[in-house]
N, C-alpha and C positions, 0 to 999 in steps of 0.2 A: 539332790542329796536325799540318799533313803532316812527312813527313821530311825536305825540303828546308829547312823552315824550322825545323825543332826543331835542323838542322845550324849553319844562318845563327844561330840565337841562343848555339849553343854554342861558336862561333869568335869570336860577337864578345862573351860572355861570358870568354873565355879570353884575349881583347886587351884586355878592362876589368883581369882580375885584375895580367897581366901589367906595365899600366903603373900599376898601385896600387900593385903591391911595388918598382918603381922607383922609390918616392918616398920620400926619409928619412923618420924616425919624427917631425920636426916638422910636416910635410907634414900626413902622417895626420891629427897629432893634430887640427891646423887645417879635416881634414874631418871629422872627429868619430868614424874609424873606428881599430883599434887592429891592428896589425898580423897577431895571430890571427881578424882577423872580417872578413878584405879579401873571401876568398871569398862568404862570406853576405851581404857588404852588396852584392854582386855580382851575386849571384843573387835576394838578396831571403828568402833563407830565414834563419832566426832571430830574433831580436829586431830 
């Protein structure tokens, strides 16, 4: 993965997180993610 685009995933990883945590905690829950794990389900890293 060049640098261009390891950038283009990290901006628009950081627009996923950004409007996750915009979302009440019923939101979340209805996507099955829990407010400590917006990042990981974002990225894909953890369970």
């Amino acid at each position: 993965m060049n640098l261009f685009a390891k950038l283009k995933k990290y901006a628009a990883d950081r627009r996923a997180v950004h409007e996750l945590g915009a979302l009440d905690d019923r939101a979340l829950q209805d996507l099955g993610i829990s407010r400590s794990h917006i990042r990981s389900a974002v990225t894909g890293n953890g369970r």
